[in-house]
N, CA, C and O atoms as a Tinker XYZ file with bonds, in Angstrom:
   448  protein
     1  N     86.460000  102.690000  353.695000    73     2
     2  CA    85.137000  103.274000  353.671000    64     1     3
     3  C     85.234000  104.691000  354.203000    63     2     4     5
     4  O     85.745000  104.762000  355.320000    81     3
     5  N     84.928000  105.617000  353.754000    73     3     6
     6  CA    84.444000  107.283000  353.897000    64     5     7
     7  C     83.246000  107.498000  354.127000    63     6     8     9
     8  O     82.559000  107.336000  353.119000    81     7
     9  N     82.541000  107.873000  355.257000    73     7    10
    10  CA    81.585000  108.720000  355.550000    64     9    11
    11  C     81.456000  109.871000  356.040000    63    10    12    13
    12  O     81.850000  109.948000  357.204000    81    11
    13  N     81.035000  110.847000  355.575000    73    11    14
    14  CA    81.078000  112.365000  356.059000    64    13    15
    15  C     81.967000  113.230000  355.208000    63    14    16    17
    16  O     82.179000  114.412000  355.477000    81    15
    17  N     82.461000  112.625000  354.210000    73    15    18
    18  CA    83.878000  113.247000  353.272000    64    17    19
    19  C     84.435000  112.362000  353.155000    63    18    20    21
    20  O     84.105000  111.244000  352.758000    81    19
    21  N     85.707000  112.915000  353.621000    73    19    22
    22  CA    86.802000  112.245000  354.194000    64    21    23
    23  C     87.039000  111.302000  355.718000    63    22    24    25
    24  O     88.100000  110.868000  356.168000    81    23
    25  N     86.108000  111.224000  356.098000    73    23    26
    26  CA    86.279000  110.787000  357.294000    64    25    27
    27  C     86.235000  108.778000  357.108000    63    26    28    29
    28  O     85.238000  108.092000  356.883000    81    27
    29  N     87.758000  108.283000  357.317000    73    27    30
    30  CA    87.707000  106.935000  356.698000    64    29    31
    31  C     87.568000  106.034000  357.755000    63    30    32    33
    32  O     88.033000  106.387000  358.839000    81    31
    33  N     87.071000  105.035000  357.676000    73    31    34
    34  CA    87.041000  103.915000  358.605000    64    33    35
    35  C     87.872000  102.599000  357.898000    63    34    36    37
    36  O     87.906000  102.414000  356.681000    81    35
    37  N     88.556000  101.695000  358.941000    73    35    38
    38  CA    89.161000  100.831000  358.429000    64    37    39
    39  C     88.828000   99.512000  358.401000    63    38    40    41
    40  O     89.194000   98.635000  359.182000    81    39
    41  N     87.880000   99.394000  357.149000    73    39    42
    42  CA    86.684000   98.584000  357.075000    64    41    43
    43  C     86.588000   96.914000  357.650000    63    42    44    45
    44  O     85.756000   96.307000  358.323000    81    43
    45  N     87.931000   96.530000  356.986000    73    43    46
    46  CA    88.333000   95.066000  357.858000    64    45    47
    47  C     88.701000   94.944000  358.988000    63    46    48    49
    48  O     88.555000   93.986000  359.747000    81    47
    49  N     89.325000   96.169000  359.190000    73    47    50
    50  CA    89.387000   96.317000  360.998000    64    49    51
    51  C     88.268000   96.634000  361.931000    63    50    52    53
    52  O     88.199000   96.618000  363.160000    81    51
    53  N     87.397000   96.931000  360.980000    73    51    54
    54  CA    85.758000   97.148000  361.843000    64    53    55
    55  C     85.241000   95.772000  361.764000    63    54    56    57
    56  O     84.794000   95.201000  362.759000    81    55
    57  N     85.304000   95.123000  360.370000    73    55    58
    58  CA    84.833000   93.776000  360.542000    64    57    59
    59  C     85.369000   92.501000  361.518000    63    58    60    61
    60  O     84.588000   91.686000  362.010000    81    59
    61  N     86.783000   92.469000  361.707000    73    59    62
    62  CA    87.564000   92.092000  362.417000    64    61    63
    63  C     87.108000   92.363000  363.792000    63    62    64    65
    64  O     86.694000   91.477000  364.539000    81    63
    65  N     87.175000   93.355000  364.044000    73    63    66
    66  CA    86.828000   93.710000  366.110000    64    65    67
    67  C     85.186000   93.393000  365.983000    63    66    68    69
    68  O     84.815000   92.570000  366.820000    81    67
    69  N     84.508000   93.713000  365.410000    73    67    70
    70  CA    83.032000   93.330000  365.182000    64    69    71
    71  C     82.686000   91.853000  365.627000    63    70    72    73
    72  O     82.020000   91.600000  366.631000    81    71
    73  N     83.211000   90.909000  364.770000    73    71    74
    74  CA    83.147000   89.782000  364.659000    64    73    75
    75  C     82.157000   89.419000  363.683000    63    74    76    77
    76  O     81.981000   88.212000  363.520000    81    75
    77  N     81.319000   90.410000  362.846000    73    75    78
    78  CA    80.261000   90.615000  361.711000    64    77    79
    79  C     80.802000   91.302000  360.402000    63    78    80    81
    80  O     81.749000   92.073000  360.245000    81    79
    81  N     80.069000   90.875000  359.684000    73    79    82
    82  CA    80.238000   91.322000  358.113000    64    81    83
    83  C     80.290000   92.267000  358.438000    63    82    84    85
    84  O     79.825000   92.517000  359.550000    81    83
    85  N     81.060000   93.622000  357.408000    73    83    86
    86  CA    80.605000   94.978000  357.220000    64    85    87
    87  C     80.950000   95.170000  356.165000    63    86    88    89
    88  O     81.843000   94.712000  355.451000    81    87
    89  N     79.638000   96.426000  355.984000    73    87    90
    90  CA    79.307000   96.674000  354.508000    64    89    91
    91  C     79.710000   98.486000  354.151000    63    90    92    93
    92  O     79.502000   99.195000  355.135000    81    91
    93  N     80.117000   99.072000  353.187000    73    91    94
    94  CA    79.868000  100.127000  353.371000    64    93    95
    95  C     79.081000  100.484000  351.928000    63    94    96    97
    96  O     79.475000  100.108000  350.824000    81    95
    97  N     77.980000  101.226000  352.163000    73    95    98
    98  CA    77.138000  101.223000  350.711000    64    97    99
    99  C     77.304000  102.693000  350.190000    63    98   100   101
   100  O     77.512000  103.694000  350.875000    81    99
   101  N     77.151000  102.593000  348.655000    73    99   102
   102  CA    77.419000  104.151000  347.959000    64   101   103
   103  C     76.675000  104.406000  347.132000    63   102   104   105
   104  O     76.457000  103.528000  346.298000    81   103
   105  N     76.063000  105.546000  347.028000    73   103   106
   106  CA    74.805000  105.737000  346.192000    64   105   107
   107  C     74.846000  105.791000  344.964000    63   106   108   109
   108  O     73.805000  105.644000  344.323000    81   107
   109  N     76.546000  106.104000  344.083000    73   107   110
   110  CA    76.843000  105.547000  343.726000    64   109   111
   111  C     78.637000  105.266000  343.181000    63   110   112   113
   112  O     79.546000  105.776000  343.837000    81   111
   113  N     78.902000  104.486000  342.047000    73   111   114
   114  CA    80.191000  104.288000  341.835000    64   113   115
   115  C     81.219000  105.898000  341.724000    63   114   116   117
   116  O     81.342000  106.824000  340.922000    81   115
   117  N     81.617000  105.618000  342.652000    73   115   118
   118  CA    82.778000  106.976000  342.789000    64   117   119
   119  C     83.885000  107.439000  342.149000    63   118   120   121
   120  O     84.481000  106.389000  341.908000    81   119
   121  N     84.388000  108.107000  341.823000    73   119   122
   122  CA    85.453000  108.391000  340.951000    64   121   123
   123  C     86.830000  108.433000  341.616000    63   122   124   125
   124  O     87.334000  109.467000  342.053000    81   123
   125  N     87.468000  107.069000  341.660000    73   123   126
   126  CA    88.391000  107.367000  342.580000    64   125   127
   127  C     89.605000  107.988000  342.085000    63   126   128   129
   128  O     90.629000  107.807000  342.744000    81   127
   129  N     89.634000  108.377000  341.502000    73   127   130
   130  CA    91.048000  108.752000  340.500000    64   129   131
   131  C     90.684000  110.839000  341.212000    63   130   132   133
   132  O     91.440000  111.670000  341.716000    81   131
   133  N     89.417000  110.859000  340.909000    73   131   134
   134  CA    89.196000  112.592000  342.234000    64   133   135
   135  C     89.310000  112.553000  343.455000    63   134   136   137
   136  O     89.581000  113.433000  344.271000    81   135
   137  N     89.017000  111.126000  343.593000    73   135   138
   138  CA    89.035000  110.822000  345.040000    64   137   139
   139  C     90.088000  111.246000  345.853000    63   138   140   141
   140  O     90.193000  112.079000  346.752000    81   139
   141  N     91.256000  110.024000  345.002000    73   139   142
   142  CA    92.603000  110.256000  345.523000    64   141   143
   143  C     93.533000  111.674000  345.318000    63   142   144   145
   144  O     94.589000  111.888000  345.915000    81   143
   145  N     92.841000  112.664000  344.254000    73   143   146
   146  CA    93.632000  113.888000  344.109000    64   145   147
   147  C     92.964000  114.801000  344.817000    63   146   148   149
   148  O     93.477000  115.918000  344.886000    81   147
   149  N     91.546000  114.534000  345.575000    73   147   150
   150  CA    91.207000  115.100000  346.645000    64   149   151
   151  C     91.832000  114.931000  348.155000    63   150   152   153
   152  O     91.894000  115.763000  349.060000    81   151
   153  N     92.141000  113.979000  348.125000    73   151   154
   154  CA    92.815000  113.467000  349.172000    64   153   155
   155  C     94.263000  113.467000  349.758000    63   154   156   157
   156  O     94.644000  113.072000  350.860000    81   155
   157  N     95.120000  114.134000  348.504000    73   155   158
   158  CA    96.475000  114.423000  348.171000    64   157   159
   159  C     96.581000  115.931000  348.794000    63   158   160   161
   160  O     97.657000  116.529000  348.787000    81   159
   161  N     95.637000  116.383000  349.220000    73   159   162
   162  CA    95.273000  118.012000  349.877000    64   161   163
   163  C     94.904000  117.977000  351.749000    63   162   164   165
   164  O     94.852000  118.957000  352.492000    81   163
   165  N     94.686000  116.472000  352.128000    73   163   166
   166  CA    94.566000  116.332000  353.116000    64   165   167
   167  C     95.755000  115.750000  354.230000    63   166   168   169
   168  O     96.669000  115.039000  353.813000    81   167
   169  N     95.661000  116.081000  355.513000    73   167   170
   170  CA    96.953000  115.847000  355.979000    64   169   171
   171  C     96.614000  114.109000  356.348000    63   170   172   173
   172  O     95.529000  113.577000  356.587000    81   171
   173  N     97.795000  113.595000  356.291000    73   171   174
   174  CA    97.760000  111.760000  356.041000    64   173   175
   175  C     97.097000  111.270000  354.989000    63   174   176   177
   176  O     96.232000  110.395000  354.964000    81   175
   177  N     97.544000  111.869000  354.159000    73   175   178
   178  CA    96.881000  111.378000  352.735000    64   177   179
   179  C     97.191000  110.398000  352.448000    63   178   180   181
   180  O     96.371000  109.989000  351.626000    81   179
   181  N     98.219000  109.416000  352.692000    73   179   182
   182  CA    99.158000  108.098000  351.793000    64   181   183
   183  C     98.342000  107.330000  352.966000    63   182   184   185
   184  O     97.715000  106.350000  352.563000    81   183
   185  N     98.238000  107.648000  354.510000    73   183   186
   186  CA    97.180000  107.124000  355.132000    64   185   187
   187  C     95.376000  106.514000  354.700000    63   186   188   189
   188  O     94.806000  105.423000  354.656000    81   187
   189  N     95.036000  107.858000  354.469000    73   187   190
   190  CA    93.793000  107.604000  354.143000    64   189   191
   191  C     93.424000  106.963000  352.477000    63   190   192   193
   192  O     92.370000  106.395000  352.191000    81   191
   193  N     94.167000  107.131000  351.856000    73   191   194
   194  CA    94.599000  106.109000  350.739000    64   193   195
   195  C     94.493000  104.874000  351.045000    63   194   196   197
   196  O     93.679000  104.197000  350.417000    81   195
   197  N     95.443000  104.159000  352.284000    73   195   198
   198  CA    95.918000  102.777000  352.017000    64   197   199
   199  C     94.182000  102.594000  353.201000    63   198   200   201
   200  O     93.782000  101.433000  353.292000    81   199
   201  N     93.619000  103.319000  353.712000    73   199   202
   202  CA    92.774000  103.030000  354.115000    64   201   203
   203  C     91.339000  102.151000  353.869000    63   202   204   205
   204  O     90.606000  101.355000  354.457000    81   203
   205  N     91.508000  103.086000  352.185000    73   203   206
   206  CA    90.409000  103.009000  350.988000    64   205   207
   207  C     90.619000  101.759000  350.008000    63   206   208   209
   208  O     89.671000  101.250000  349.411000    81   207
   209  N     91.972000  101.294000  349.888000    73   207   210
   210  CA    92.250000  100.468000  349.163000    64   209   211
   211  C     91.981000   98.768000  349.817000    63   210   212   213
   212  O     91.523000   97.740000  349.319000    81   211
   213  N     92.671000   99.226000  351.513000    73   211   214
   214  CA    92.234000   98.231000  352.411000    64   213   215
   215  C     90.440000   97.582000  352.242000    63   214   216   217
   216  O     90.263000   96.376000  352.414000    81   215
   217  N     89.375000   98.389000  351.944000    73   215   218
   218  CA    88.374000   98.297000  351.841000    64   217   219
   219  C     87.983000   97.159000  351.008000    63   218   220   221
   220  O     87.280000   96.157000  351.142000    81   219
   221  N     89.009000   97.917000  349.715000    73   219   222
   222  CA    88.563000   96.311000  348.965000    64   221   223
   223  C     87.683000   96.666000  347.861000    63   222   224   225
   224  O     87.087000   97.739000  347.951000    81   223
   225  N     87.509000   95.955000  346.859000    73   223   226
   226  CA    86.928000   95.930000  345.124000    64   225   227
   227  C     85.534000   96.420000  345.925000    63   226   228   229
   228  O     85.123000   95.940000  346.981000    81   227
   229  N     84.752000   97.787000  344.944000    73   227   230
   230  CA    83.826000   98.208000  344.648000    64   229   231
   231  C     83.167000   97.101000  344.265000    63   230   232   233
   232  O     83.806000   96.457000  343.433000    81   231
   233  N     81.906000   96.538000  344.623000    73   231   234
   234  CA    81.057000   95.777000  344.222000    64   233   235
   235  C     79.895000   96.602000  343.413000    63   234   236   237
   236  O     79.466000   97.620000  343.955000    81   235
   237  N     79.360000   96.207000  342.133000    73   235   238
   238  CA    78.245000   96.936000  341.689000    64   237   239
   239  C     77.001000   95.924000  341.376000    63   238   240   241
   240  O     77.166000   95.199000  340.395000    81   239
   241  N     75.767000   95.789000  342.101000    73   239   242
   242  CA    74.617000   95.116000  341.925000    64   241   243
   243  C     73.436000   96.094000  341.842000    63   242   244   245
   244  O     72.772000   96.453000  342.815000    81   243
   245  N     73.218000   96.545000  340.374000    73   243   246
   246  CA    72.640000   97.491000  340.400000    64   245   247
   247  C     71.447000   97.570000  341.467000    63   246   248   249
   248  O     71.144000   96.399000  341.695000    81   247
   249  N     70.760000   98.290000  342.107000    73   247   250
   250  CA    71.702000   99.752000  341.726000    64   249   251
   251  C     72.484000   99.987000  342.934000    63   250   252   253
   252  O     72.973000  101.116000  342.971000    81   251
   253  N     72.803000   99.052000  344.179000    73   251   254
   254  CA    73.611000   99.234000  344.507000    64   253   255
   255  C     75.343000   99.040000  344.311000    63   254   256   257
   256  O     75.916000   98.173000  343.651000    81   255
   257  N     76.015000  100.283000  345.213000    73   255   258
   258  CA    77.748000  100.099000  345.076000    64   257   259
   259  C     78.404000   99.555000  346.564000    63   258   260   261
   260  O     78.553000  100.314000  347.522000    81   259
   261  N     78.559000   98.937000  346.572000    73   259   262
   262  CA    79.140000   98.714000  347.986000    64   261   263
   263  C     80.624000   97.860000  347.850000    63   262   264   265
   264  O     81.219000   97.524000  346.826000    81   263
   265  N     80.998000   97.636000  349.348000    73   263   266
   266  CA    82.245000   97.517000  349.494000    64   265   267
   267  C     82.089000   96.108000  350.594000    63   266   268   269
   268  O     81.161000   96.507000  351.298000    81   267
   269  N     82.299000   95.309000  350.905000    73   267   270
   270  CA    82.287000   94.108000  351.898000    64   269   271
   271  C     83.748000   93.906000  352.539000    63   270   272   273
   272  O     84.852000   94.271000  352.136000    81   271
   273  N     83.335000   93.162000  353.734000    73   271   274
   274  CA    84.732000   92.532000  354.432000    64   273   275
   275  C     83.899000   91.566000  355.267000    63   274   276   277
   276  O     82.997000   91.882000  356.043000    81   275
   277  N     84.289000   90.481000  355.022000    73   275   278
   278  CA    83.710000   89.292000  356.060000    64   277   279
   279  C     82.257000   88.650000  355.451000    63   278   280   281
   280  O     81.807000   87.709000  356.104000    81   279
   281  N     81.496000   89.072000  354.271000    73   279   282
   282  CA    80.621000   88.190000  353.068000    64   281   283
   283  C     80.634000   88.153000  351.710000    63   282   284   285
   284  O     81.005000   89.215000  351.211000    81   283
   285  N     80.383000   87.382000  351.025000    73   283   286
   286  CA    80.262000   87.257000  349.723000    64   285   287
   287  C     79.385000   88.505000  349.469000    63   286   288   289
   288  O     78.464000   88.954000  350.151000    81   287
   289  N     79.985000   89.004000  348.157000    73   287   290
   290  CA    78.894000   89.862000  347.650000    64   289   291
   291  C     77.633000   89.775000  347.419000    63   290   292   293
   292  O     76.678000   90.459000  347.786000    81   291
   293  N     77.739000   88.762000  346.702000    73   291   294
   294  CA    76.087000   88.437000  346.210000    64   293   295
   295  C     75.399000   88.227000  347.332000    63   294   296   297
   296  O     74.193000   88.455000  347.250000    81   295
   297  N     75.783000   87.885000  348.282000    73   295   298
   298  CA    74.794000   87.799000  349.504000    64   297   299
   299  C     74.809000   89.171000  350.223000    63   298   300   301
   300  O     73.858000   89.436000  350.958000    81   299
   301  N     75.653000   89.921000  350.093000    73   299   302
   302  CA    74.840000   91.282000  351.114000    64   301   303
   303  C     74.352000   91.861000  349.289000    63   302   304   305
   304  O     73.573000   92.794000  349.481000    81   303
   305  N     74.462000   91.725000  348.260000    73   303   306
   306  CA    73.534000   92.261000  347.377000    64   305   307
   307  C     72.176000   91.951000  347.611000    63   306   308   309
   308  O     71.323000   92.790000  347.323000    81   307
   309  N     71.777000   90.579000  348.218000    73   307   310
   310  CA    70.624000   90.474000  348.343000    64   309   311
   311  C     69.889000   90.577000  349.203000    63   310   312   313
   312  O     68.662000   90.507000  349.133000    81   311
   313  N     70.807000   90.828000  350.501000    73   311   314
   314  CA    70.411000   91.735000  351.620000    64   313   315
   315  C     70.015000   92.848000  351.462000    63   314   316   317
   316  O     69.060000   93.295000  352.097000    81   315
   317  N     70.692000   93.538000  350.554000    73   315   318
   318  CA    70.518000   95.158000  350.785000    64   317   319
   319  C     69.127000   95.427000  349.773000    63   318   320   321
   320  O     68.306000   96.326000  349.956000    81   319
   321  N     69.085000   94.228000  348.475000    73   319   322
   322  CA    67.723000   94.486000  348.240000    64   321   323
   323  C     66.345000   94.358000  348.876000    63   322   324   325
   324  O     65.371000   94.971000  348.437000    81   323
   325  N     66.292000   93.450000  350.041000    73   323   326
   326  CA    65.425000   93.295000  350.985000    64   325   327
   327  C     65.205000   94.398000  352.203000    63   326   328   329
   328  O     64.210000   94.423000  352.927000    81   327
   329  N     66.288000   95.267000  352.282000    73   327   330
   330  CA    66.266000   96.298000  352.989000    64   329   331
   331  C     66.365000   98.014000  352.892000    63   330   332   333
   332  O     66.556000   99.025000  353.567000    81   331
   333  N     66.051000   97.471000  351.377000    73   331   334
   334  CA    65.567000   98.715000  350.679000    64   333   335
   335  C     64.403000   98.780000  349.822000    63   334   336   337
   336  O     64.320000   98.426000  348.645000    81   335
   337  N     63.546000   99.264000  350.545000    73   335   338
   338  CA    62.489000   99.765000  350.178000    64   337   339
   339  C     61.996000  100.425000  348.509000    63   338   340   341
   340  O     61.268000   99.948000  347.639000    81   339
   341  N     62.760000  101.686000  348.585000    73   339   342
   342  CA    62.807000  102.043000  347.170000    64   341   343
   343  C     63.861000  103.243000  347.264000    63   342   344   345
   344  O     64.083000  103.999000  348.210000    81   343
   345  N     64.431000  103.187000  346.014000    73   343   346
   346  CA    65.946000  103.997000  346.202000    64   345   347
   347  C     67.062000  102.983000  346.149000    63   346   348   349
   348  O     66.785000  101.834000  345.804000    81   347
   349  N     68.353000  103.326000  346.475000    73   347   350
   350  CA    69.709000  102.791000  346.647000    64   349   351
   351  C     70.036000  102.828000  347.827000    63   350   352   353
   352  O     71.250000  102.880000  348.027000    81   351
   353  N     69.466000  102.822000  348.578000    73   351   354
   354  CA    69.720000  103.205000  349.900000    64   353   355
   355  C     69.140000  102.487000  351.192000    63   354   356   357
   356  O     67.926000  102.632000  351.054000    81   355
   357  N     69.316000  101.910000  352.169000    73   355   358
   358  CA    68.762000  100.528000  352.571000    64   357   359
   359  C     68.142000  101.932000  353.584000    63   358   360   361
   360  O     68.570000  103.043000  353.898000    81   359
   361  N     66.813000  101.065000  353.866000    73   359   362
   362  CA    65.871000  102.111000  354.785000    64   361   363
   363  C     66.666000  102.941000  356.352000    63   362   364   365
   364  O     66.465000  104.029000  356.893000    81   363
   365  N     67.556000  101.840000  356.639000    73   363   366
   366  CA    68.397000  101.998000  358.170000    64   365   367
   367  C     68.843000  103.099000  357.992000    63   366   368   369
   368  O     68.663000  104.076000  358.719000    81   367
   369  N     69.783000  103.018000  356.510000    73   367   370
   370  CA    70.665000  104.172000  356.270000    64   369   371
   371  C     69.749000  105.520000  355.789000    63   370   372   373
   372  O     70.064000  106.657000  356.142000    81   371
   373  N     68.866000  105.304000  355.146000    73   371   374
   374  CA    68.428000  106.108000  354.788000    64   373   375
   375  C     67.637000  107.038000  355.859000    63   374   376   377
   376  O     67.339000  108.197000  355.570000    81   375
   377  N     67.434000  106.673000  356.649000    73   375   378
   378  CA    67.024000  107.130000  358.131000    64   377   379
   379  C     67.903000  107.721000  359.381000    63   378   380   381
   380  O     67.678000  108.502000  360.306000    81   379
   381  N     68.603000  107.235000  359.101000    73   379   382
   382  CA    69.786000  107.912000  359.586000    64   381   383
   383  C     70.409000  108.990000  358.984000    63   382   384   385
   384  O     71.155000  109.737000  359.616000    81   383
   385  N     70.227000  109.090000  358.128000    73   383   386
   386  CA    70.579000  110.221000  357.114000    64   385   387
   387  C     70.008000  111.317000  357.066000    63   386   388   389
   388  O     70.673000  112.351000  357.127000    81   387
   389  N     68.749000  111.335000  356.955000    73   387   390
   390  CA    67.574000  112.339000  357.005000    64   389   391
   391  C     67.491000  112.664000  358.942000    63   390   392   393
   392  O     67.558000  113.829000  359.334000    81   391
   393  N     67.388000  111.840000  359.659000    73   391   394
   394  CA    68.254000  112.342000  361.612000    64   393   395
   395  C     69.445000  113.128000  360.933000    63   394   396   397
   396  O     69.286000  114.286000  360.547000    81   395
   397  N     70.296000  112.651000  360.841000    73   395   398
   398  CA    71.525000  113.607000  361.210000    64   397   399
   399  C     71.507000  114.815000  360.470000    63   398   400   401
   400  O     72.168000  115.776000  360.864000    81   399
   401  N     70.786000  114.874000  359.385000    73   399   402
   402  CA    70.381000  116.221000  358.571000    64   401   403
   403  C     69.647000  116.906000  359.120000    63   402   404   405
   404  O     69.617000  118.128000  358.979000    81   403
   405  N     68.757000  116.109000  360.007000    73   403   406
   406  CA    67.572000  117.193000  360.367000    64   405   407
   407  C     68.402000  118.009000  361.982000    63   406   408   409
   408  O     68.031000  119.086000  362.451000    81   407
   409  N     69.294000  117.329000  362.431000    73   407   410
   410  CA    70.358000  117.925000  363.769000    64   409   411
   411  C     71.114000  118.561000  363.565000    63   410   412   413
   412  O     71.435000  119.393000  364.414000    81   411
   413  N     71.722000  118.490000  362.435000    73   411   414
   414  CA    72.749000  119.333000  361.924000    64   413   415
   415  C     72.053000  120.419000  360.974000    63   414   416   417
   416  O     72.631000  121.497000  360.841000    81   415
   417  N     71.020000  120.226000  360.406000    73   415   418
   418  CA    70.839000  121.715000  359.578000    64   417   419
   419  C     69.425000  122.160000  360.342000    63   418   420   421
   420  O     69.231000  123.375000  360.382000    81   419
   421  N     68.345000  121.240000  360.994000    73   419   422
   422  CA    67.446000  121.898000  361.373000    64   421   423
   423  C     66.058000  120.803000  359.795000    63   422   424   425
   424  O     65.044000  120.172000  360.095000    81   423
   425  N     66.416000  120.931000  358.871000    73   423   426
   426  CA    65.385000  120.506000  358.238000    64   425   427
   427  C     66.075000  118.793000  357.463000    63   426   428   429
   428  O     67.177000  118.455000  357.895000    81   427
   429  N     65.578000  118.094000  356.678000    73   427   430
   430  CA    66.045000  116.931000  356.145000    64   429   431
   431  C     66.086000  117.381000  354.477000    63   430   432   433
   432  O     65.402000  118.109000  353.758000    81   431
   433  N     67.024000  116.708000  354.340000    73   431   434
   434  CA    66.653000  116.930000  352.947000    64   433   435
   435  C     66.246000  116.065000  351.701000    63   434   436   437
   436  O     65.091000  115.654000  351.812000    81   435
   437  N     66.756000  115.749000  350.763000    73   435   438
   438  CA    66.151000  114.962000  349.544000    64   437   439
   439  C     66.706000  114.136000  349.529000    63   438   440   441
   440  O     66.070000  113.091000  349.398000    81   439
   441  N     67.854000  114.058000  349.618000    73   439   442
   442  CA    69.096000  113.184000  348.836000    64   441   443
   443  C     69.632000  112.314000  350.052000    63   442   444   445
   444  O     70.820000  112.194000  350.350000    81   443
   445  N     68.272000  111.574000  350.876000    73   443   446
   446  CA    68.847000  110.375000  351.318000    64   445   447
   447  C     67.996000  108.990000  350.595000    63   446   448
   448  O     68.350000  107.841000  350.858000    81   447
């Protein structure tokens, strides 16, 4: 899982020390084939690779993309439809998104 760019987390190892499902959600299906030749420019690249792969099969329930470790898909698919309001984007996240935009640039923007 990548949030912020490049910045990867090691999703079963979060689920693992957690002791809870984790999810990582994407607004949408990514192109990993840019991904990885974006990533071929960064230092620990064969790292942050086996990071992404660790993550595990792209799940697609329209209209969400997400990634799981520790539940069945179809069940955080139907989580995440109960916790999203309207959009692709579950309200938590989407709130968090529009905070850290509004700290880091001063205003929020559209595209959470």
């Amino acid at each position: 899982m990548a949030f912020g760019g490049f910045n990867i987390i090691d999703l079963p190892e979060l689920a693992s020390r957690l002791q809870i499902p984790c999810v990582a959600v994407m607004r949408r299906q990514p192109d990993l084939a840019a991904v990885e030749k974006a990533l071929r420019y960064l230092p620990d690249s064969e790292y942050r690779l086996e990071l992404l792969r660790r993550a595990g099969i792209i799940y697609a329930f329209e209209p969400f993309f997400f990634q799981v470790c520790g539940e069945q898909p179809e069940v955080i698919a139907r989580v995440l439809q109960r916790l999203t309001d309207t959009g692709k984007v579950p309200e938590a996240l989407r709130l968090a998104h529009l905070i850290g935009a509004a700290v880091i640039t001063g205003v929020s923007g559209s595209s959470a």
